[in-house]
VEXKE-727201 format. One record per residue (C-alpha): residue number from 1; residue in one letter; chain; x, y, z. Coordinates in nm, 3 decimals. Example, Ala and Ser with C-alpha at 12.3 -4.5 7.8 and 13.67 -1.06 7.14 Angstrom:
# VEXKE-727201
+-----+------+-------+---------+---------+---------+
!  nr ! rest ! kette !      xx !      yy !      zz !
+-----+------+-------+---------+---------+---------+
!   1 !    A !     A !   1.230 !  -0.450 !   0.780 !
!   2 !    S !     A !   1.367 !  -0.106 !   0.714 !
+-----+------+-------+---------+---------+---------+
//
This chain:
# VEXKE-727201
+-----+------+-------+---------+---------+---------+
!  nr ! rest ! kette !      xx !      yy !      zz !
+-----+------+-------+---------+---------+---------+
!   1 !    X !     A !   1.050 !   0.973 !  -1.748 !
!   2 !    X !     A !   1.070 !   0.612 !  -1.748 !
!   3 !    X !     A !   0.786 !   0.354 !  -1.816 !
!   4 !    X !     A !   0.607 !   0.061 !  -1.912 !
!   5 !    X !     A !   0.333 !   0.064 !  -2.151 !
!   6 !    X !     A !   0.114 !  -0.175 !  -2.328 !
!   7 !    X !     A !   0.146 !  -0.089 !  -2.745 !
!   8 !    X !     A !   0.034 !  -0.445 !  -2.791 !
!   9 !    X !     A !  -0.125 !  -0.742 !  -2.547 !
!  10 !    X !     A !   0.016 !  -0.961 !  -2.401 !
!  11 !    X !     A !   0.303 !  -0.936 !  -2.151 !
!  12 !    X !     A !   0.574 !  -1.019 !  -2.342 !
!  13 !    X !     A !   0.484 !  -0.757 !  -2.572 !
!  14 !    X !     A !   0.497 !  -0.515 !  -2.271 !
!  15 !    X !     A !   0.749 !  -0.233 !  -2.391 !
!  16 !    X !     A !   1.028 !  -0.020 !  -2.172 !
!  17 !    X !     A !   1.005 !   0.312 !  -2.269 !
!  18 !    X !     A !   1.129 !   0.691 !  -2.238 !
!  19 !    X !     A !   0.836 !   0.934 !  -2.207 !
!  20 !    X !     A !   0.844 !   1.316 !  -2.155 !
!  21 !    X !     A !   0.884 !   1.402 !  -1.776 !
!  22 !    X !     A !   0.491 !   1.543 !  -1.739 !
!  23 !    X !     A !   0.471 !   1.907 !  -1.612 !
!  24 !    X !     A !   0.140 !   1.917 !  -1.332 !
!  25 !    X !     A !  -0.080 !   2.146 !  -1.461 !
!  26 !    X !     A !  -0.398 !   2.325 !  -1.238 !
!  27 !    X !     A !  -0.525 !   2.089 !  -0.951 !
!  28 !    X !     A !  -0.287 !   1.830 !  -1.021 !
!  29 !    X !     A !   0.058 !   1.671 !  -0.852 !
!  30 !    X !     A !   0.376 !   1.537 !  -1.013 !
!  31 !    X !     A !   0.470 !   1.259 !  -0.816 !
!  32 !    X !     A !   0.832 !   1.049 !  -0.852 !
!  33 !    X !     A !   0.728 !   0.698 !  -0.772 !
!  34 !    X !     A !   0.930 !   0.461 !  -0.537 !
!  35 !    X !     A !   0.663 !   0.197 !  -0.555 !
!  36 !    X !     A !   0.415 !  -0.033 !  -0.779 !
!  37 !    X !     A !   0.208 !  -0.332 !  -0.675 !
!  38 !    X !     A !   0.013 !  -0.576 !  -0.890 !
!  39 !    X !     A !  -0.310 !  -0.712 !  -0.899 !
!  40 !    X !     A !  -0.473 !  -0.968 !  -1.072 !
!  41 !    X !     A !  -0.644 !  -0.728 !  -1.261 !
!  42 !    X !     A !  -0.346 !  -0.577 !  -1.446 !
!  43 !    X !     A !  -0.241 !  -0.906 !  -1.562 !
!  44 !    X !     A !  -0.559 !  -0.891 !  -1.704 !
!  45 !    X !     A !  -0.540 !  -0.535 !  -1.872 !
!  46 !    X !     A !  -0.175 !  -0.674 !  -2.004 !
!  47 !    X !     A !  -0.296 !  -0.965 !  -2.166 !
!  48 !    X !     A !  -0.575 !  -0.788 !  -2.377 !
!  49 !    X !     A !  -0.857 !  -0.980 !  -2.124 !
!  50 !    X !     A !  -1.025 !  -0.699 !  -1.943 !
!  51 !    X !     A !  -1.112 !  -0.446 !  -2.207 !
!  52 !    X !     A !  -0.959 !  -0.587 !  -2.553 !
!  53 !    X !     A !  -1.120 !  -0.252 !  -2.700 !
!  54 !    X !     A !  -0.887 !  -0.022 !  -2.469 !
!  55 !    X !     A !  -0.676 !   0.255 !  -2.604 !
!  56 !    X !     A !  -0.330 !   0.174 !  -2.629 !
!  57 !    X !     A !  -0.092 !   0.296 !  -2.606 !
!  58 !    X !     A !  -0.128 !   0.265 !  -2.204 !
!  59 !    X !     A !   0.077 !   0.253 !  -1.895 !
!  60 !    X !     A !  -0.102 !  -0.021 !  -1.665 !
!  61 !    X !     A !  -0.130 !  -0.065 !  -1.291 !
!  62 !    X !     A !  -0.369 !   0.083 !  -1.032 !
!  63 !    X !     A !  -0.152 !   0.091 !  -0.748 !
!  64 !    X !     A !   0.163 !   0.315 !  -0.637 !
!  65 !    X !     A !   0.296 !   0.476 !  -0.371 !
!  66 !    X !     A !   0.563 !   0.806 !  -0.425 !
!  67 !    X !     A !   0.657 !   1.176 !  -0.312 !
!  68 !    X !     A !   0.507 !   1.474 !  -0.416 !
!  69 !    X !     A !   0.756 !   1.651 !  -0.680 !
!  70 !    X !     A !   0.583 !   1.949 !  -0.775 !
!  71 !    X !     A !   0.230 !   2.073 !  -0.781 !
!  72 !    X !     A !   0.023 !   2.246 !  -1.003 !
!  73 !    X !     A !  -0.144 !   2.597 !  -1.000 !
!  74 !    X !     A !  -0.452 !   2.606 !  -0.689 !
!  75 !    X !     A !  -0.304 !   2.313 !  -0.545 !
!  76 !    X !     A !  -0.332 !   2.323 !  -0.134 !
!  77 !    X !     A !  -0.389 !   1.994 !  -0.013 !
!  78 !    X !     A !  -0.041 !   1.837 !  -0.073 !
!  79 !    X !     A !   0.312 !   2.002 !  -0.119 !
!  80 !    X !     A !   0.622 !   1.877 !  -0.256 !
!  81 !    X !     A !   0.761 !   1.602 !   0.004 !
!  82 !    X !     A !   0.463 !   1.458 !   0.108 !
!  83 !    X !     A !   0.407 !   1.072 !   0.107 !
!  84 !    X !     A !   0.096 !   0.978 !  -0.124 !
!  85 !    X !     A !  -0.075 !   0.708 !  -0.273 !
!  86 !    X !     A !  -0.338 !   0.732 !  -0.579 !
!  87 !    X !     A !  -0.691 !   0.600 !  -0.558 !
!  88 !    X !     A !  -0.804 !   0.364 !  -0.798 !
!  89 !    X !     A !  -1.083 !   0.531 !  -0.927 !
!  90 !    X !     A !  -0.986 !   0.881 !  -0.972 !
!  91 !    X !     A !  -1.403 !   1.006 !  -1.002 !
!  92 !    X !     A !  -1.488 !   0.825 !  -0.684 !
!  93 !    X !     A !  -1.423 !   1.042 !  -0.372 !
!  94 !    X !     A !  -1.746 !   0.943 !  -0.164 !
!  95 !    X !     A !  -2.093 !   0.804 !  -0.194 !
!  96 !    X !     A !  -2.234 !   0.542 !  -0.386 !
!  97 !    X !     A !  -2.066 !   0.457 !  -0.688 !
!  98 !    X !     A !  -2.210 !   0.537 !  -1.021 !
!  99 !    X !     A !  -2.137 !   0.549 !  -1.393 !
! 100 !    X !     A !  -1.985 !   0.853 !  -1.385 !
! 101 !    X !     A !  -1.748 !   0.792 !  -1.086 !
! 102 !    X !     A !  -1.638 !   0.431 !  -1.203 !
! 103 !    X !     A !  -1.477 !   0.634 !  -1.528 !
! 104 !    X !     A !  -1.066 !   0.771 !  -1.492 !
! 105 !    X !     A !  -0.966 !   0.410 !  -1.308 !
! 106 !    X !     A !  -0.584 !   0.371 !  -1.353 !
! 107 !    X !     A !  -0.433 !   0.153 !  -1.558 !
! 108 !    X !     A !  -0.739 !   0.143 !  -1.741 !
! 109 !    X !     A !  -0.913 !   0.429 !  -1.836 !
! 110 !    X !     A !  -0.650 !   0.644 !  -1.807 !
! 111 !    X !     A !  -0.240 !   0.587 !  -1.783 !
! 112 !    X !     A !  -0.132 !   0.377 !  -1.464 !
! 113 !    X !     A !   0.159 !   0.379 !  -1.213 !
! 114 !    X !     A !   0.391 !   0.160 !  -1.397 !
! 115 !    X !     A !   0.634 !   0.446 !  -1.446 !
! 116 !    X !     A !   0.900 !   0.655 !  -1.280 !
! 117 !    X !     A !   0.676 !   0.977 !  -1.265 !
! 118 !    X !     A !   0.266 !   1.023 !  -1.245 !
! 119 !    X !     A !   0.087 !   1.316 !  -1.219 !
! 120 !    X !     A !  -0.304 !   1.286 !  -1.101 !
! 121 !    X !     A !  -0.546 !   1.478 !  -0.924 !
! 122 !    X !     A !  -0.492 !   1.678 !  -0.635 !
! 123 !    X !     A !  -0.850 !   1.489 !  -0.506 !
! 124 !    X !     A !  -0.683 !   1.181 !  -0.657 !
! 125 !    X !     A !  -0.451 !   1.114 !  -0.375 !
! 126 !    X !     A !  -0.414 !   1.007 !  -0.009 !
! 127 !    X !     A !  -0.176 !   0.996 !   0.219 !
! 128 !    X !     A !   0.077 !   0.717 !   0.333 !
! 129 !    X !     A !   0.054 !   0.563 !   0.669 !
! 130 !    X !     A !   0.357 !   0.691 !   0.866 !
! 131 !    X !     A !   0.467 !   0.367 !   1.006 !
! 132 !    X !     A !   0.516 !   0.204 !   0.631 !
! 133 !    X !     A !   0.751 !   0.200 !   0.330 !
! 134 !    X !     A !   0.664 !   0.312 !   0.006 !
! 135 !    X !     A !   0.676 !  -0.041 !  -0.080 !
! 136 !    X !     A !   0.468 !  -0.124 !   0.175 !
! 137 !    X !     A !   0.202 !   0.177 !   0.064 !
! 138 !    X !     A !   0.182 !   0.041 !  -0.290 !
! 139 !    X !     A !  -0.012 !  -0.256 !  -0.224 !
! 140 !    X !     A !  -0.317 !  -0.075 !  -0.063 !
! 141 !    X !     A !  -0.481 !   0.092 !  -0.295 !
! 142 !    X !     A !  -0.683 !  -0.163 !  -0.469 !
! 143 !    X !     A !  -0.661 !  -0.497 !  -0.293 !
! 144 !    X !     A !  -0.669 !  -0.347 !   0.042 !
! 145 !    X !     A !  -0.930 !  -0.137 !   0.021 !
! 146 !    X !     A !  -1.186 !  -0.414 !  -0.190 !
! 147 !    X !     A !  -1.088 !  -0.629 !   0.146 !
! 148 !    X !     A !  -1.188 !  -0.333 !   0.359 !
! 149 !    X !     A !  -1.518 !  -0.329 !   0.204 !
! 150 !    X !     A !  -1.581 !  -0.697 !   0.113 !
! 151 !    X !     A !  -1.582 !  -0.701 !   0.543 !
! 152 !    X !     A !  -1.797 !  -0.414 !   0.554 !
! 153 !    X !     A !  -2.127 !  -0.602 !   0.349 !
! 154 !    X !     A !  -2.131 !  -0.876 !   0.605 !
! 155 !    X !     A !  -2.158 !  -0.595 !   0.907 !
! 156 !    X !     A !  -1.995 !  -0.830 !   1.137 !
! 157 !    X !     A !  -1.986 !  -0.799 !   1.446 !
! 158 !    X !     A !  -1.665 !  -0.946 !   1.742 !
! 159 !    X !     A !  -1.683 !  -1.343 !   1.713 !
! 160 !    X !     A !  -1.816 !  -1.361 !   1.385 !
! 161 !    X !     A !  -1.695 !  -1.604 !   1.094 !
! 162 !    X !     A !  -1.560 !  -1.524 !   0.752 !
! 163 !    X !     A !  -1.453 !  -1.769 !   0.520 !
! 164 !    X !     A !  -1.121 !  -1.634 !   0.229 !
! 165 !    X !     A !  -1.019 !  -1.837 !  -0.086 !
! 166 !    X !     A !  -0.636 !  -1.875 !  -0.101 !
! 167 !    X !     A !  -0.386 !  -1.650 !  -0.013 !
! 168 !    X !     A !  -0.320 !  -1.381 !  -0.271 !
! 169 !    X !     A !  -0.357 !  -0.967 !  -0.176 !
! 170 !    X !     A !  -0.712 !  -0.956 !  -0.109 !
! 171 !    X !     A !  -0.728 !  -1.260 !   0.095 !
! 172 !    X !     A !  -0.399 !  -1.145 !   0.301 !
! 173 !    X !     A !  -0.561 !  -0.820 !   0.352 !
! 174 !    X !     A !  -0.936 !  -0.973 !   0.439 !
! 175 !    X !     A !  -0.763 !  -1.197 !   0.651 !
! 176 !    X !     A !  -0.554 !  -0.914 !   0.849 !
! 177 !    X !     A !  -0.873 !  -0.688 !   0.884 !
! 178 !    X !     A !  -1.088 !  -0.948 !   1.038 !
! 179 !    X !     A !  -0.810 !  -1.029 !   1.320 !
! 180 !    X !     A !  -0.837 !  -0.654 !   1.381 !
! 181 !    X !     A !  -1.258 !  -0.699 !   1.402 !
! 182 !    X !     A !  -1.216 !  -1.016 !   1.623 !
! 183 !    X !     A !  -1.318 !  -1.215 !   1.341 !
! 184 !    X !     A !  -1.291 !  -1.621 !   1.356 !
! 185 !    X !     A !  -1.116 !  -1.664 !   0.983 !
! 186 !    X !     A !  -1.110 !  -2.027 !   0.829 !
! 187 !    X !     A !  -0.887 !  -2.025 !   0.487 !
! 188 !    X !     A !  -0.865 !  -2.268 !   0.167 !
! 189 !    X !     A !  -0.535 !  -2.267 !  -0.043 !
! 190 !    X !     A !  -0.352 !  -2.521 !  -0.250 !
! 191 !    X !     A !  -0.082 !  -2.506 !  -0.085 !
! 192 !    X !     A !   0.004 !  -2.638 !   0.248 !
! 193 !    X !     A !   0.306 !  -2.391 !   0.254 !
! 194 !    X !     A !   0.096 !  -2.109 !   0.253 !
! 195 !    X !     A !  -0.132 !  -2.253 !   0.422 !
! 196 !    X !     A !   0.128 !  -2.252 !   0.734 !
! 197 !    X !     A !   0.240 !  -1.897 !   0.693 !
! 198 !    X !     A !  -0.153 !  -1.828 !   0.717 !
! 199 !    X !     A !  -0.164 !  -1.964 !   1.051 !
! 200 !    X !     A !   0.108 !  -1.779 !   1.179 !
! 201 !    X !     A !  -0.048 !  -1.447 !   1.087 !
! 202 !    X !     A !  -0.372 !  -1.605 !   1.279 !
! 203 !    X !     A !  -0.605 !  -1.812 !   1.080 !
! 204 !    X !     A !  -0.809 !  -2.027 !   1.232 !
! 205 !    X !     A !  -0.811 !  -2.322 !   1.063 !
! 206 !    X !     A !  -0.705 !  -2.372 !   0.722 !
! 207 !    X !     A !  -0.759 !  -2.632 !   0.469 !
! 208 !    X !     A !  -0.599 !  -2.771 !   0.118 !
! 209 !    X !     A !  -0.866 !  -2.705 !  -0.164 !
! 210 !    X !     A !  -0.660 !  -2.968 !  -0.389 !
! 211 !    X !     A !  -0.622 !  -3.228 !  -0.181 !
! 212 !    X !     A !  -0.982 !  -3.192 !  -0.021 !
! 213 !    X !     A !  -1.227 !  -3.048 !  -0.344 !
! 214 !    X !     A !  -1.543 !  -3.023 !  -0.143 !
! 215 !    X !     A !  -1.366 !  -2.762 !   0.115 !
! 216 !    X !     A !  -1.774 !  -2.643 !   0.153 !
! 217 !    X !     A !  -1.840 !  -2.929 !   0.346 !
! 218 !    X !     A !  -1.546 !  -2.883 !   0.556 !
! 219 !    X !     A !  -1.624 !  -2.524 !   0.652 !
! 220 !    X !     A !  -2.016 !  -2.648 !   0.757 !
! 221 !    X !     A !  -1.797 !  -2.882 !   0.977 !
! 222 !    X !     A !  -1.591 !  -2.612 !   1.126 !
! 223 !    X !     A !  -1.926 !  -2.412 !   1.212 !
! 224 !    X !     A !  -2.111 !  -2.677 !   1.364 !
! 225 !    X !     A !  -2.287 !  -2.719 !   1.035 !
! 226 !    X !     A !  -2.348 !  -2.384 !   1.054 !
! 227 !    X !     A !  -2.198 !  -2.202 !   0.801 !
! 228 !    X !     A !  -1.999 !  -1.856 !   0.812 !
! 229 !    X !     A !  -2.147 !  -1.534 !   0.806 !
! 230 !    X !     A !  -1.881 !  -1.406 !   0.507 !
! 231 !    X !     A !  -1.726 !  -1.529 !   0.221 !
! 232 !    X !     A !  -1.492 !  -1.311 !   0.092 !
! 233 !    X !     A !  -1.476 !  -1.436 !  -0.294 !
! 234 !    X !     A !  -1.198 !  -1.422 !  -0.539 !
! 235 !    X !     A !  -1.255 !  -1.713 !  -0.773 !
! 236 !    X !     A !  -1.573 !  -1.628 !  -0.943 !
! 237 !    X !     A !  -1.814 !  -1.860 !  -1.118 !
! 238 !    X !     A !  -1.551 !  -2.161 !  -1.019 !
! 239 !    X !     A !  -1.555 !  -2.169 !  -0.655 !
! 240 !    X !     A !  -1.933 !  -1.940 !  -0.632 !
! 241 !    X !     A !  -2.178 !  -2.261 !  -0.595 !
! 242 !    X !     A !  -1.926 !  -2.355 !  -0.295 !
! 243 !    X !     A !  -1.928 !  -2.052 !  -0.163 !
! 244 !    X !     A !  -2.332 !  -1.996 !  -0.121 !
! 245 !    X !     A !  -2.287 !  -2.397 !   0.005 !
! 246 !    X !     A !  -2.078 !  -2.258 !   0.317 !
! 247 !    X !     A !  -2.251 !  -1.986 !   0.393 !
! 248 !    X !     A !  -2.497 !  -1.963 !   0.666 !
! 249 !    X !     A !  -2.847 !  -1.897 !   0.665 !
! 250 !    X !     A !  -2.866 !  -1.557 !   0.514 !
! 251 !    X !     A !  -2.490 !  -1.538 !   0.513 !
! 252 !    X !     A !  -2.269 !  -1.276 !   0.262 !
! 253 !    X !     A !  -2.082 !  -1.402 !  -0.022 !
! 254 !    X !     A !  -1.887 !  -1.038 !  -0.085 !
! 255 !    X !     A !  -1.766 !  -1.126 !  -0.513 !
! 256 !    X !     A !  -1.458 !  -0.954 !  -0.524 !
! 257 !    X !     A !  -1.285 !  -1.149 !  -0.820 !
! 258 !    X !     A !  -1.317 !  -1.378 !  -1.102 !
! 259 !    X !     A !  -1.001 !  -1.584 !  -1.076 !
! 260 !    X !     A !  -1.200 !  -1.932 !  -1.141 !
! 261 !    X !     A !  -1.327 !  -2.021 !  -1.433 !
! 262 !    X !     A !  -1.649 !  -2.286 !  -1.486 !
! 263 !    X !     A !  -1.907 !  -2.309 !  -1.706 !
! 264 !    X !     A !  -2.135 !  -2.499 !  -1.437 !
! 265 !    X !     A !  -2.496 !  -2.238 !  -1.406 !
! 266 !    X !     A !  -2.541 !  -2.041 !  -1.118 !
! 267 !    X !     A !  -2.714 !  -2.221 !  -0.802 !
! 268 !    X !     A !  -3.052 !  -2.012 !  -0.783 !
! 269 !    X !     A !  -3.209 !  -2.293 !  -0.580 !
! 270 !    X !     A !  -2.918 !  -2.223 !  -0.298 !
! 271 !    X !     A !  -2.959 !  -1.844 !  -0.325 !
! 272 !    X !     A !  -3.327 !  -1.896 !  -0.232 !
! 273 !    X !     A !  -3.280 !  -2.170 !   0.017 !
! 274 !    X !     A !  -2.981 !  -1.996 !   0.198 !
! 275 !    X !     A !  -3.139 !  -1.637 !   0.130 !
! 276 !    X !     A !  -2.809 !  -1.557 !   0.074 !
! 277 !    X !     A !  -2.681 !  -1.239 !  -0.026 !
! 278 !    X !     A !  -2.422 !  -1.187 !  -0.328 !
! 279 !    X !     A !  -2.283 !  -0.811 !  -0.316 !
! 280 !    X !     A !  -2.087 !  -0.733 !  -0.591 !
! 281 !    X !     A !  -1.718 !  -0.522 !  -0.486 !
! 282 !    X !     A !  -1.520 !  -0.313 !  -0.656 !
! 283 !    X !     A !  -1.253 !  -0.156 !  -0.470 !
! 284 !    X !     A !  -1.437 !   0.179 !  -0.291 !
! 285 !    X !     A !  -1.374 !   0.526 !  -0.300 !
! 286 !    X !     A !  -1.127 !   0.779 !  -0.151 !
! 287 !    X !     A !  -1.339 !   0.808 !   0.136 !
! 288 !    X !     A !  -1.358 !   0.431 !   0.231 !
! 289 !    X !     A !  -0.954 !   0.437 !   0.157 !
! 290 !    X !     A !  -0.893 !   0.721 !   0.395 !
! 291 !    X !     A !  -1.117 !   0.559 !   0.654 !
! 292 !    X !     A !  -0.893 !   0.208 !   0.592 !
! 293 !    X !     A !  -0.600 !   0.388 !   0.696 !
! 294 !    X !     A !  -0.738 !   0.527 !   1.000 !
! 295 !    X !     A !  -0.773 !   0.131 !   1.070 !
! 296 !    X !     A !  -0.474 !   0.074 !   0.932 !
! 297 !    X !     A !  -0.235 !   0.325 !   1.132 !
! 298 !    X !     A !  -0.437 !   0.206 !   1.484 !
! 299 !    X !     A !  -0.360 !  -0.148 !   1.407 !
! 300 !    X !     A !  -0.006 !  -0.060 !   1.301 !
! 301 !    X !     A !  -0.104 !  -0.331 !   0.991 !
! 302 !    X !     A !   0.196 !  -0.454 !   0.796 !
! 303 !    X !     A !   0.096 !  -0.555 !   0.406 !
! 304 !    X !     A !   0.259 !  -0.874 !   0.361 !
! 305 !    X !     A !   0.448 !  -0.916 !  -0.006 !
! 306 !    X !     A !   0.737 !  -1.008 !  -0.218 !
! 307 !    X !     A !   0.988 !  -0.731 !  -0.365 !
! 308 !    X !     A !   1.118 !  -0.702 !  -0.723 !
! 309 !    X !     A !   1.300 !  -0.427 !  -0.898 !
! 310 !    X !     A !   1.031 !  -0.286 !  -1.183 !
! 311 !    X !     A !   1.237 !  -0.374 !  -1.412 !
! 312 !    X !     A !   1.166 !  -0.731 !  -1.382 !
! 313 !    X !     A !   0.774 !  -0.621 !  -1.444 !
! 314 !    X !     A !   0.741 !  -0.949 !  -1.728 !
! 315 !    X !     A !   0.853 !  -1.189 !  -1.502 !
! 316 !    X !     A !   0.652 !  -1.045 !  -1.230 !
! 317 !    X !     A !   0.354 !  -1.075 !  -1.414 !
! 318 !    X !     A !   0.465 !  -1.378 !  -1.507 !
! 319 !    X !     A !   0.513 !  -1.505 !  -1.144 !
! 320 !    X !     A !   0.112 !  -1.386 !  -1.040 !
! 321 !    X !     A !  -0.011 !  -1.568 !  -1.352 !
! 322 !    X !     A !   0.151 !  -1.889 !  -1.190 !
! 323 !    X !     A !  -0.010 !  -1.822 !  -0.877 !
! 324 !    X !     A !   0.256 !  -1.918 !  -0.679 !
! 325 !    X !     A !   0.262 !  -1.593 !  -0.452 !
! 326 !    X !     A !   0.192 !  -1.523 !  -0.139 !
! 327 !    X !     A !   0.004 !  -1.187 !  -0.064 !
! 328 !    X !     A !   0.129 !  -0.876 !  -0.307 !
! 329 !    X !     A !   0.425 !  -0.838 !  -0.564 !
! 330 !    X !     A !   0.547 !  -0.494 !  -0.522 !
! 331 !    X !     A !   0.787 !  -0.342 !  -0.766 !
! 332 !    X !     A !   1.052 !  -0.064 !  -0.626 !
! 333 !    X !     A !   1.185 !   0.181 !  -0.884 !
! 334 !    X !     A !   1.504 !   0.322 !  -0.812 !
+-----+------+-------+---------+---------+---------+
//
């Protein structure tokens, strides 16, 4: 087999390499993969920044979509053929998370999807959507499902208002599910270009964060000084004191990500003026993914993305450290 794998950080130090093709032993699948996605988070794992203590050698990346090659001994649930994706968390199948369940996340804890052939747990899978591509299937996994659920803490209801920061995977995906909710969705980015493509997959209203800083005051505008009922929040302690600002009354700010950095204190006198709630995401478990697809398949929900051969994996990761994507960056191994 063919991979990537981190012997050093940093992504130029990210190494091609041949492995041994892995033989599935009890409960588990070999799967050929056709696709990889990226998420903010592996550029993170690459670069040393989101566990510098981490075992390496390591193949990154969460997400991947494949075909079932061969399964092990007691396997029933999938056969060779069949369309899967892998969870992120390979512990978490349902329920609440705990310590125990966060432990075997891909990429991280254990090896990732950045390679020709995987084999995981039989419980470890899902299946694909029939109406998309392998491509297409990669990018769910982790952003897709941490949108899913950043919708669920608000418990919106038809009509209701959620705010999304920029225009990467999550915020695509957040954006997507709340048109399926009959959500109102406003939208910051800093880029007008994106901005417009935004629109046309039905934001609301949309604003330039760069060109207008103080985008809080814009969404109170857009809500009749209101504020929305759900921030979905990617930036972290550099947009999170704007956030609580454009919140309602007891509003949601669902953190998802920590994109933003700022060494400004955390607004406690906000929190307890707004009541506001901060609920912490991180991605969900195989149950909320197989649920998401349910949603997905009805809605006959396209991921939105840009292709690359894996190959080009450094200058992909490159390209999402630049921020100048729109939606996911899917890699398709031939």
């Amino acid at each position: 087999m063919r991979a990537w794998q981190i012997s050093s950080f940093g992504i130029d130090s990210l190494e091609f390499v041949e492995r041994p093709t892995p033989t599935p032993g009890p409960g588990e699948v070999l799967i050929g993969v056709c696709a990889i996605s990226l998420n903010f988070r592996d550029l993170m794992v690459v670069k040393g920044k989101y566990n510098p203590k981490m075992r390496l050698p390591r193949i990154p990346c969460s997400d991947g979509a494949g075909e079932v090659i061969a399964v092990g001994e007691g396997v029933t649930a999938w056969k060779p053929g069949d369309r899967v994706m892998g969870i992120f968390m390979q512990n978490w199948l349902d329920g609440p998370l705990t310590a125990v369940r966060t432990k075997g996340a891909l990429g991280g804890d254990v090896d990732g999807m950045l390679a020709d052939y995987v084999y995981l747990k039989e419980t470890g899978l899902v299946g694909i959507p029939d109406h998309l591509s392998y491509q297409e299937a990669s990018t769910l996994p982790c952003a897709a499902v941490t949108a899913w659920n950043a919708l669920a803490t608000g418990d919106l209801k038809p009509g209701g208002t959620v705010l999304i920061l920029g225009t990467g995977g999550v915020s695509i995906f957040a954006l997507q599910f709340a048109r399926l909710r009959g959500l109102r969705v406003l939208g910051t980015s800093s880029s007008d270009a994106k901005l417009e493509r935004a629109l046309g997959m039905g934001l609301d209203a949309g604003l330039n964060y760069r060109e207008h800083p103080e985008w809080d005051r814009w969404v109170l505008d857009q809500t009749g000084g209101e504020g929305v009922d759900l921030v979905v929040e990617v930036g972290g302690s550099g947009t999170l004191a704007r956030s609580l600002k454009a919140i309602r009354t007891g509003g949601t700010v669902a953190q998802v990500g920590v994109l933003a950095e700022n060494a400004e204190p955390i607004p406690i006198p906000t929190i307890l003026h707004k009541m506001a709630r901060i609920h912490g995401i991180y991605v969900g478990s195989r149950r909320d993914f197989v649920n998401m697809n349910k949603a997905v398949w009805l809605g006959q929900l396209r991921p939105v993305g840009e292709e690359f051969h894996w190959t080009q994996a450094r200058e992909v990761l490159t390209r999402m450290e630049e921020g100048s994507h729109f939606g996911k960056l899917v890699l398709s191994v031939a």
